[in-house]
N, C-alpha and C positions, 0 to 999 in steps of 0.2 A: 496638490503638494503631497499629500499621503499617497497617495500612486506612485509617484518621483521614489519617493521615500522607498516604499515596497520592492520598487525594482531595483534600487540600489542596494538594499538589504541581500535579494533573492543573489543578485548576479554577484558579492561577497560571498556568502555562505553556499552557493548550488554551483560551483564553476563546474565545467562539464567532466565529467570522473574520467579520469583515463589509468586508474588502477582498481583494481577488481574489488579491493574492499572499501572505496570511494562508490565504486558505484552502485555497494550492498546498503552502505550510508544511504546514496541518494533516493534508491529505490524505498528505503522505510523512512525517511522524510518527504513522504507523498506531498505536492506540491498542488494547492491550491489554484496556485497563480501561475500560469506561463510563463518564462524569462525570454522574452525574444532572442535573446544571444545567447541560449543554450539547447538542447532538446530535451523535449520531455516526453512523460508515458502517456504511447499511443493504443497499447492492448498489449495482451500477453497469452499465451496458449498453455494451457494444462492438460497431461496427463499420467493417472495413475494407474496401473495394472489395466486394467477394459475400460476404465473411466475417465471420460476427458470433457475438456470444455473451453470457452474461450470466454474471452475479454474484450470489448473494445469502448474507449475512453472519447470523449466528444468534447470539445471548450469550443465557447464565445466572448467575442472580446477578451480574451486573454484568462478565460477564470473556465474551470471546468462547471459544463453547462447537464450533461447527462452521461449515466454509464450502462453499457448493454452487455450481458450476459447471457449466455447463449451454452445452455447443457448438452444439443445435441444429441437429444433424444426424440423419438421419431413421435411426431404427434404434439410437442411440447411446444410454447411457442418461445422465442425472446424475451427474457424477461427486462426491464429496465427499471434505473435508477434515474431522478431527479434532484439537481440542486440547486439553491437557491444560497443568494451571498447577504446576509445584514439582514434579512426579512422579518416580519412577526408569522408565529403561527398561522395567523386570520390569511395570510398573502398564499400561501401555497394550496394546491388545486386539492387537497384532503383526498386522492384519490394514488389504491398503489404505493409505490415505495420512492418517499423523497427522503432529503438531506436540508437542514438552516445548519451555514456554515457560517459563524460569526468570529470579528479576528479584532486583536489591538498587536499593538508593538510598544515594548518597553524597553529603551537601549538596543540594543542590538540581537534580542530576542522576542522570538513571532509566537504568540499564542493564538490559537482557536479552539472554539467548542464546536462541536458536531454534533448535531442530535437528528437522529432519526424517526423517521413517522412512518404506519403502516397503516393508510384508509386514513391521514389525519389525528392517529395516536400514538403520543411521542411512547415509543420501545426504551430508546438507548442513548445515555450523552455519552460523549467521550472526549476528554480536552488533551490535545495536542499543545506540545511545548516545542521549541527547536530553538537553533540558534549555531554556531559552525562549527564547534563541536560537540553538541548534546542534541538529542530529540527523544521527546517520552509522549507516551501515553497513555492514558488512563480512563478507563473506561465504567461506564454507571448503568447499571439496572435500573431503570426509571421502572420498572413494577415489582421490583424485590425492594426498591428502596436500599440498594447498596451498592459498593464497587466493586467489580467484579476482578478487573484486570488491569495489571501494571506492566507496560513493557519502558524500558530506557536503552537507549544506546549510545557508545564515545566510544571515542578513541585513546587509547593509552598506545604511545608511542607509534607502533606499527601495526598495532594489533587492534581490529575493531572488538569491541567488548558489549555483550548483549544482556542485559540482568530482565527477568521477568517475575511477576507474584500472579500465581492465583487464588484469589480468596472466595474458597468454598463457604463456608461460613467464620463470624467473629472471633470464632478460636482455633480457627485452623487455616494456614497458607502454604503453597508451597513454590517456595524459591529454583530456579535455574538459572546458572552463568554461560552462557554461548561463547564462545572466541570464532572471532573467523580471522585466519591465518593466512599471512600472503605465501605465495609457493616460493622458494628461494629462488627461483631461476626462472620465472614467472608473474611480471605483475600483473597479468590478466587475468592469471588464475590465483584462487584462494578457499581456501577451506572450513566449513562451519563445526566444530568440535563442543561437544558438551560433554565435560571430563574429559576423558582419554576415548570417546567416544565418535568416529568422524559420521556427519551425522546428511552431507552434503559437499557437493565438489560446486564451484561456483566458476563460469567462465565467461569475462566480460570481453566483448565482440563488437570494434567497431566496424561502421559500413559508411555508404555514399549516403544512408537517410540521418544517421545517428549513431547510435548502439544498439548491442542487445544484450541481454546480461542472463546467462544460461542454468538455470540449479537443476543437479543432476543423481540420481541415488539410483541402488539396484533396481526399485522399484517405481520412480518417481523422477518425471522431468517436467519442468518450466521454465519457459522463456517470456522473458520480458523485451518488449520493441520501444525504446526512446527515439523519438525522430525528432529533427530540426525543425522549428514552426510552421517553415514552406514547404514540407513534406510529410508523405504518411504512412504506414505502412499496414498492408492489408494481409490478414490470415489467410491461405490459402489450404491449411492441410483439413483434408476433410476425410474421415472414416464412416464405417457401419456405426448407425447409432447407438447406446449401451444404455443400460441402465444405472442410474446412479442414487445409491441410498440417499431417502429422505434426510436421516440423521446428517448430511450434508450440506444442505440446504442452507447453510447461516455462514457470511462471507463479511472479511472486511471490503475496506477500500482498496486491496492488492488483490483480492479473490481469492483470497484463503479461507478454505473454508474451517468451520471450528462447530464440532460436536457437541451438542446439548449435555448438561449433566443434569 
């Protein structure tokens, strides 16, 4: 019955984006769960100036089972992520880098916590909220003993709205509002603006597997591949290997990656 439940929640709130700031929504309400009657994220390709790198996402039974990452430097191997759904610490193989992805639903909103482990010791929680127009996150230093980071996002009328906190220490935060703007003669396309700042061009692409949804900057492009359940889609672009700063190393669950302070 809670399955039932789940996938009539997902396929209400996840319908398949066919406007470009719908589908910047669905990309940052990372889905757990597969929706058989929708597609979801299969991998994504980055790169920035010489540095580049890929993604690709794995599910079983319907839940994402493990994620591979892959820097593309010469000598390096694969690196992988595992996850595990409802588990206790005790269940997961204490080895490398896993995920306990625990969830309830209250009305018509999905919560999870996240926590992460490296060799067996939890790093990082982070609780995910959603629901069909809001999703936040929030994220915990499990060895500072604090939270570090607040991302939320909604929608106010046509306009996606992005508010984030970073909390360096107890007395100091620093706030950012993101707008991402539909193009007026375009709803494929849309733009990510911080102030009067355009900060990203966003170009969502459907195909025969799915979509792809494209961020694009002078110095800076990523695409993301949504396919259909019965389909996949495979990275093909392959360069000379580069090297990519350490300080890089630290990624969400989109492959973002984010700088040590």
């Amino acid at each position: 019955m809670k399955i039932f439940l789940f996938n009539l929640i997902f396929l209400a709130i996840y319908a398949s984006a066919n406007t470009c700031t719908k589908a910047v929504f669905k990309l940052n309400a990372f889905d757990f769960i597969v929706n058989k009657n929708e597609p979801h994220l299969d991998s994504s390709y980055f790169k920035e100036y010489d540095n580049e790198w890929t993604h690709k996402y794995f599910y079983r039974n319907g839940q994402i089972d493990s994620l591979a990452v892959d820097f593309r430097e010469e000598g390096e191997e694969i690196k992988g992520f595992k996850f595990y759904r409802n588990v206790s610490p005790n269940d997961i193989r204490k080895t490398d880098r896993e995920y306990i992805i625990k969830d309830s639903t209250f009305g018509d909103t999905i919560y999870y916590t996240q926590d992460f482990y490296m060799n067996g010791v939890n790093q990082q929680r982070v609780y995910f909220k959603k629901n069909a127009n809001y999703i936040s996150s929030l994220e915990y230093n499990v060895e500072d003993n604090k939270y570090s980071y607040l991302d939320e996002m909604f929608f106010s009328h046509d306009t996606l709205i992005e508010k984030t906190s970073d909390y360096y220490n107890k007395d100091s935060e620093i706030f950012d509002d993101i707008y991402y703007i539909e193009d007026a003669q375009n709803d494929f396309k849309c733009y990510e603006y911080e102030g009067n700042k355009l900060n990203y061009t966003y170009t969502y692409q459907p195909n025969e597997s799915g979509y792809s949804l494209k961020v694009v900057s002078d110095t800076y492009f990523r695409e993301f591949f949504f396919v259909n359940p019965d389909g996949t889609t495979a990275i093909h672009k392959r360069r000379t290997p580069v090297k990519v700063s350490p300080k890089a190393r630290y990624f969400d669950l989109l492959g973002r990656y984010k700088f040590t302070k």
